[in-house]
N, C-alpha and C positions, 0 to 999 in steps of 0.2 A: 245748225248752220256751219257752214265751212267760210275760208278764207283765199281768196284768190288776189294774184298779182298782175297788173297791167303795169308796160313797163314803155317810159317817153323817150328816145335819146335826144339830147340837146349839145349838139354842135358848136365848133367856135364860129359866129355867123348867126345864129339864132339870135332873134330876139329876147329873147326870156336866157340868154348864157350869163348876162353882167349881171343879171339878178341871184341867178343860182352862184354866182362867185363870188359877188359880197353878201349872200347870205351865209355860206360854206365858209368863208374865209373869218365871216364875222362868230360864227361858232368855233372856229379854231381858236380864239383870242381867247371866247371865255373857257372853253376847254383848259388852255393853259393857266388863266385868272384861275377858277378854281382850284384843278391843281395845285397852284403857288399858293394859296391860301395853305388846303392843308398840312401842304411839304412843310411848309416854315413852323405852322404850330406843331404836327407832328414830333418833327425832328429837333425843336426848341428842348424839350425834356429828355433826350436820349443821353447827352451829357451832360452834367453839373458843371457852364461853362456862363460867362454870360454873353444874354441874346447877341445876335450878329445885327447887324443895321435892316437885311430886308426881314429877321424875324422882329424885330424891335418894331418895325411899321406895320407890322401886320398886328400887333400886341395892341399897339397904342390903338389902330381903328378899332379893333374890339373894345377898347373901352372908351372911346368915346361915344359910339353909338349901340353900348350895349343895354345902357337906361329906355334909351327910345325904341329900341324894339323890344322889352318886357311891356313898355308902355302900351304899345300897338296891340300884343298878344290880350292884356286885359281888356282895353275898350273893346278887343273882338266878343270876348268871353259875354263881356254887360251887354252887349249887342245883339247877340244869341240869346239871355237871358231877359232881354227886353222884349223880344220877338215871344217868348215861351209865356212871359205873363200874361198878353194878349188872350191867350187859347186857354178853352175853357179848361178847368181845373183836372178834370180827368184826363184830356187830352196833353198835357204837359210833360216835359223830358230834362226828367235832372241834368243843369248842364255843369260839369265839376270847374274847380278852381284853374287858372291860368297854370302851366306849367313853364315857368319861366325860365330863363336864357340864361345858363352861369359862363362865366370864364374855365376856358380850358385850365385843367390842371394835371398835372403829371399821375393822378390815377385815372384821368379822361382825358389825354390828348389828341384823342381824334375831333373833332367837330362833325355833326353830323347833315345832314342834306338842311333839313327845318335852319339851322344855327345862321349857316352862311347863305342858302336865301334871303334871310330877314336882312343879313347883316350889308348881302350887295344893294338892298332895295333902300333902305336907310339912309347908304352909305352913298346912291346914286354910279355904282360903279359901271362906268364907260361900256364893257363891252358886256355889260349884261345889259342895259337899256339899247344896247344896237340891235337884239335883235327881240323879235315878237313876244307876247307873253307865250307861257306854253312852252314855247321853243325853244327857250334859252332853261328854261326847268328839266325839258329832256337833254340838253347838252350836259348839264350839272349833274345828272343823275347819272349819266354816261361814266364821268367821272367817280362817280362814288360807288358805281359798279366795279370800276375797275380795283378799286380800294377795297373792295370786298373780298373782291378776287384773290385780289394780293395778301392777304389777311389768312384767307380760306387755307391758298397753296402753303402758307408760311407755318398753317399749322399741322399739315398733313407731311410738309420739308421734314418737320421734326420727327416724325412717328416714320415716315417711310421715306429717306433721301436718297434710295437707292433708285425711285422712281423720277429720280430729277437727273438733268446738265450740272444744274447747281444749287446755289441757295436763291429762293427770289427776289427781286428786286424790287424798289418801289416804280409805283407807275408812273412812267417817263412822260416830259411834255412832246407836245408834237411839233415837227421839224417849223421855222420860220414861216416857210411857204407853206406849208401844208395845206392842206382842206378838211375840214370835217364835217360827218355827214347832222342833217336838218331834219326832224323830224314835225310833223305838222298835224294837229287832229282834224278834225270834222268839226272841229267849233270856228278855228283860226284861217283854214283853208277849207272851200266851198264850192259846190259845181253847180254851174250855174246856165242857163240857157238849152239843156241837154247835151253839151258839148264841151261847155268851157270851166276850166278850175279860175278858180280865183284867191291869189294867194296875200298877203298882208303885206303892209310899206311899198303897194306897187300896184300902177294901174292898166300894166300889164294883165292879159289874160292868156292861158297855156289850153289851146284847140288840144282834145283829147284824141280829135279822128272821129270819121265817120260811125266807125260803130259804137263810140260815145261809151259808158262805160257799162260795164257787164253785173251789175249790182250795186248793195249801197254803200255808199264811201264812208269808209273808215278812219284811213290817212293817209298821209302823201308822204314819202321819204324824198330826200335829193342829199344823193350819192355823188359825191366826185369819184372818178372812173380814168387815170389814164387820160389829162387835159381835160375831159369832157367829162357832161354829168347825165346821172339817169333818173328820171324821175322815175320813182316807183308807185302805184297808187293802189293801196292796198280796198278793196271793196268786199264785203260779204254777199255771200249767195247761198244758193239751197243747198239741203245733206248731200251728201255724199250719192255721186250715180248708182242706182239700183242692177247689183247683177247677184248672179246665182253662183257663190263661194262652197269649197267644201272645208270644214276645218280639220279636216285631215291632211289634206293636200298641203305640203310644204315646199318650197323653192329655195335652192340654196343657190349665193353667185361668189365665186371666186375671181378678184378681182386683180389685173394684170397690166402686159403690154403689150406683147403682140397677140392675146387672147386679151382684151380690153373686158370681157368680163363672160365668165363662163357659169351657164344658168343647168343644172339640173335638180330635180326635183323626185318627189316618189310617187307619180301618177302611173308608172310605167308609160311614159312617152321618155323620145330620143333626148338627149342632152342638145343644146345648144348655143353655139361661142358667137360671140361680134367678135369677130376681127379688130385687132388694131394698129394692124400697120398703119393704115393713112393716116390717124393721129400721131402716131408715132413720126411719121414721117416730117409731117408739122412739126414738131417738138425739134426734131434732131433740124430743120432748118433754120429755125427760130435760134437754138444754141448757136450754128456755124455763126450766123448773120448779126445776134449780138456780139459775141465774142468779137469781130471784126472790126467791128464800129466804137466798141469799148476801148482795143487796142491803140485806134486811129487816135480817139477822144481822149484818151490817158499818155497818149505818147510824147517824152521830154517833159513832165511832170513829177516831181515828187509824192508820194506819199499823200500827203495834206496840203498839194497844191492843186490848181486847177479844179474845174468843173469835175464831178461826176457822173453828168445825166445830160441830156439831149434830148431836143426834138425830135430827133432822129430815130434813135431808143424809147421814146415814147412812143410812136407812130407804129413803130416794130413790135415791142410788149402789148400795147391796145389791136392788132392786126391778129397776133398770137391768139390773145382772149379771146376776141370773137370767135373765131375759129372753131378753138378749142369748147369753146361755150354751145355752140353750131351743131358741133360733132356729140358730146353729149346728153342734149338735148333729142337726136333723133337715137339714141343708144338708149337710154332711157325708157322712150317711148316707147320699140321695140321690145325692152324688156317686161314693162308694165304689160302691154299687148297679148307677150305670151302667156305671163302667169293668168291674166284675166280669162284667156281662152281653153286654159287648161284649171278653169277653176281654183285656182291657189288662194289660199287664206291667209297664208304668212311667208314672208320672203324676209331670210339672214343672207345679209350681208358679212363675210370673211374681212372685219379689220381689226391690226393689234395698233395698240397706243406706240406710238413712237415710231412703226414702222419705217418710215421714212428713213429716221437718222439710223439705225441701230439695223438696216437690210445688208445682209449679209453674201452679197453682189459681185461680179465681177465690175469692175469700174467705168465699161463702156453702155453696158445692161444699167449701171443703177444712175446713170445720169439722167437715161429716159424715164424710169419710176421715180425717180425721186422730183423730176420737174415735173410731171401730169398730176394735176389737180384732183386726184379720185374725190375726193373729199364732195366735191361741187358734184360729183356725178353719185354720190350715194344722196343728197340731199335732194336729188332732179327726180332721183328713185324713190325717195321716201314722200314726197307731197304728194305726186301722180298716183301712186299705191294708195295713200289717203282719201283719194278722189272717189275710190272706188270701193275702201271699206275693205284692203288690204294692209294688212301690220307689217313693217317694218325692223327689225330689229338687227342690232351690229354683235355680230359675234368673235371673240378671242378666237385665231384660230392656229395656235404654235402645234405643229406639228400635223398640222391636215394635211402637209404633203409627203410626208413619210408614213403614215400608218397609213396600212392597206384597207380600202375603202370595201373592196370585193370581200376580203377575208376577216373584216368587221374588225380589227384589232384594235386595241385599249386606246387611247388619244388621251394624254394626259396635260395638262394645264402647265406652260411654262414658266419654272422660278428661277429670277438671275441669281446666280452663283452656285446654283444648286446643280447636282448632276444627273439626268434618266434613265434610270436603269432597264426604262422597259423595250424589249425586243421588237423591233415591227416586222410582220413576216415578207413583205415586199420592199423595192428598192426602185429609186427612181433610175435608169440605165442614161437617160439622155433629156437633152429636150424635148418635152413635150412626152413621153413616154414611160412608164408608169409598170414595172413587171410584180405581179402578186406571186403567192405563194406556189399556185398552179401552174406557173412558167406562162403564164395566159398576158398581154399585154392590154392595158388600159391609157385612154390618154390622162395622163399628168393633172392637169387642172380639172378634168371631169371627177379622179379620185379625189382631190381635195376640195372640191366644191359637194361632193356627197359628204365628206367627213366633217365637212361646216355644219351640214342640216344633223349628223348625226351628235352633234354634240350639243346644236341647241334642243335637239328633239332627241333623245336615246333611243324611243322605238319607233320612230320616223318610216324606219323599214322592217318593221314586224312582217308583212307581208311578201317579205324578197327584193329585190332587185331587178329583176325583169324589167326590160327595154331600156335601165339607166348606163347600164356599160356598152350599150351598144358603138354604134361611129355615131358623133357628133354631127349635128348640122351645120355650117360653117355659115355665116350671115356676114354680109359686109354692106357696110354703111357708106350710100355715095350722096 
């Protein structure tokens, strides 16, 4: 069984908007509630100081109600084991002893997901009864996700800090106004009449549309989005569409800006580029038009006076996304299309870690790569490819546009601070323009979109090169 996404937009105007905004808004609250819980026991033992007043309340609730939830924990236990007496004697399942709730201590300062559930439920805290059961469990674990995170990076900062900005931080709360998103199972939220979901604390119902949905529900997301929200509703459906793969066939894409993404392979078919000026073009209007209105909105302002954000800028960034989301979208598809049609088994994807910040750019070039979202458009790549029982995979690719792809030359892995001593026999002369060893001309991103598949796959082209150097097909997306 695979996983497919149907997706609601809900406008200011909509009926079901003030519901998705104190539901989003009421997850914000506990977002931050948890958070503040651990920040304060956390960071209470870092110093040999004593507590501060909001660590001091967070202390004292833990021990006024940390009797009563050990309590609750055991009558669960005798409860379970009430139930287990019942059933006959062969039929029974050892149930162990309560594992009770201690006080945080400086060789356990973290508290974990179990501790501060029991301890909001006890404790009646405000914005965890605001919203649904369920609901407010996966906001909490949102947050302990992010703790984990934070934990993971901090230990990996240590061993390798050369792969950081800097050191990390603990995880931040979210802005005043903010939103955060809701998540909803199939226990809590329900569809119901073959058309209608039906969500908790509201008797409200959200019409899915005529073709009702396409499988069975699993669960509903709501996403705040740029003023508005999207309802996401995740349903299951059958495997994966049956076609006829070879696993030899590989597809490499090298991804760009005014080549948006360039696809060759080793089937011996022609290589082929989407175009991306028209996104591009988007992009660079999007930059003029905010930059403008940013200017207007900042103007006679200090530093840390005035507003920073607008309806205005909001209406412009949410116009941008769709857009941009639009354009990807039928890019994607396109490229899913062709690998299908030319039998492809595996498609790499050309991305290095940090790309973005560490591209080494002229400064009018890197404001368009650096504001295009590839990121969304490798993921648009990867579930579609899914669909069809095509893999996926992101390959490192330092140096695929200097080593010569016709001339097979070495492609070595890059290490910062280190220096490469190895020769590549070709030179890139211009844009777009790629000269090998032969004095022979190749296009630029065709070489480095071969030298992607060659480095996930080495002998990718044991059989030649035939029809891959040829002239590309130029595809544009309207």
């Amino acid at each position: 069984m695979m996983y497919n996404t149907q997706q609601i937009l809900i406008k200011k105007g909509h009926r079901f908007y003030e519901y998705c905004d104190r539901m989003t808004f009421s997850a914000k609250n506990l977002f931050n509630a948890t958070n503040f819980h651990i920040r304060q026991v956390f960071t209470a033992f870092e110093k040999e100081k004593e507590l501060q007043p909001l660590q001091k309340e967070v202390f004292d609730l833990i021990e006024k109600h940390l009797s009563e939830m050990n309590e609750i924990k055991i009558k669960t236990v005798e409860k379970k084991r009430e139930k287990e007496s019942k059933k006959p004697i062969d039929q029974r399942k050892e149930i162990k002893d309560a594992t009770l709730f201690k006080c945080p201590t400086p060789d356990k300062k973290l508290v974990n997901y179990g501790f501060l559930d029991g301890l909001f439920k006890v404790s009646g805290n405000k914005d965890y009864l605001a919203l649904p059961g369920q609901v407010n469990q996966q906001v909490m674990r949102m947050v302990f996700q992010n703790w984990k995170s934070f934990f993971g990076s901090l230990k990996d900062y240590k061993v390798n800090p050369q792969k950081y900005t800097g050191r990390p931080k603990l995880p931040k709360y979210a802005p005043k106004n903010a939103r955060k998103e809701c998540v909803f199972s199939n226990q809590v939220c329900t569809f119901q009449d073959g058309k209608h979901l039906k969500f908790p604390l509201t008797k409200e119902k959200l019409n899915v549309g005529k073709l009702g949905l396409k499988g069975k529900l699993q669960q509903v997301r709501i996403i705040p989005k740029y003023g508005e929200y999207t309802v996401e509703v995740i349903v299951k459906v059958e495997d994966k569409k049956h076609v006829e793969l070879d696993e030899k066939h590989v597809m490499g894409i090298d991804l760009g800006v005014d080549c948006l993404a360039t696809m060759v392979d080793n089937t011996g078919a022609a290589p082929v580029i989407i175009k991306g000026k028209a996104i591009k073009s988007i992009n660079q209007y999007y930059n003029k038009q905010r930059a403008h209105y940013y200017s207007v909105l900042r103007h006679g302002h200090g530093p840390k006076e005035g507003n920073f954000h607008s309806n205005q800028l909001t209406r412009l960034d949410r116009k941008r996304f769709y857009k941009v989301k639009d354009y990807f979208h039928k890019a994607s598809y396109q490229i899913v299309k062709t690998a299908v049609a030319r039998k492809v088994s595996t498609i790499v994807i050309g991305v290095n870690k940090g790309w973005k910040i560490e591209v080494s750019i002229k400064k009018k070039d890197k404001q368009n790569f650096k504001s295009l979202p590839h990121s969304i458009l490798v993921k648009m790549i990867t579930y579609k490819a899914e669909q069809y029982g095509i893999a996926v995979k992101q390959q490192e690719e330092s140096y695929t546009s200097k080593a010569s792809f016709v001339d097979m030359d070495e492609i070595p892995i890059y290490q910062k601070g280190g220096k490469t001593k190895v020769l590549f026999s070709g030179r890139r002369v211009k844009r777009g323009l790629y000269l090998t060893k032969e004095k022979s001309y190749i296009h630029a991103d065709v070489n480095a979109a071969g030298n992607i598949i060659r480095k996930a796959v080495p002998n990718a082209f044991a059989e030649g090169i035939e029809g891959v150097v040829s002239r590309p097909l130029m595809l544009s997306i309207v």
